[in-house]
Structures are given as C-alpha cells and as structure tokens.
Steps between C-alpha positions, in 0.01 A plus 500: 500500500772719613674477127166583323494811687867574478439457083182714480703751689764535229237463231277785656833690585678466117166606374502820715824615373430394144186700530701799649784462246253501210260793587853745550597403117176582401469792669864648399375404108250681557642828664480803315865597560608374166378663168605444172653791345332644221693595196470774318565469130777794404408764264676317239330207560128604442621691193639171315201296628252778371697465146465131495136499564455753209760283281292252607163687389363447842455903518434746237773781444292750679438272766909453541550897471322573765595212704838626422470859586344361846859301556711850404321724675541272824 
C-alpha cells in the first residue's frame, strides 16, 4: 500500500511541475515583449516595384505617375 502511494505521489508531483513548466512557455510565447520589426521599403525600392507593376501592365501610366510623385514627394 505504502508503494502505491509513494508512486501516485511522484505521478501527481511530475505532473505539477510539468503543468507549471508548460503554462510559463506558453505564457513567455505569448508575451507582448517581442514584435517583429516592420520594414520599411526604401525610397528606391517602391520606385522599381511601381515600374515593374507598370512594365508589368498591372497599372496604367497615370496610375504609376502619381503613385510616383507620392514616393518623391515623401
């Protein structure tokens, strides 16, 4: 009798900690101390991607000079 209760001891003790260890890592993944930076694409940047998409014919040319005049006067 005395080792059943010695061994649901442990059990009910490892499960304790387990449950302890478990809810901290979910709480620190959770945390809001950690953001992602967000990137900002360079000036540069949008003004090759805006000539791609009119390359591309996914904007007209007045679509991609004002779009463009947006990025310079930034």
């Amino acid at each position: 009798m005395k080792r059943k209760l010695a061994k649901c001891m442990v059990l009910v003790t490892t499960g304790a900690i387990m449950g302890l260890l478990l809810s901290g890592c979910a709480w620190s993944i959770g945390s809001e101390k950690e953001h992602a930076a967000v990137v900002q694409p360079t000036r540069g940047q949008e003004l090759i991607d805006l000539k791609k998409a009119k390359d591309q014919g996914a904007i007209t040319e007045e679509e991609y000079q004002a779009q463009r005049k947006k990025v310079m006067d930034r």
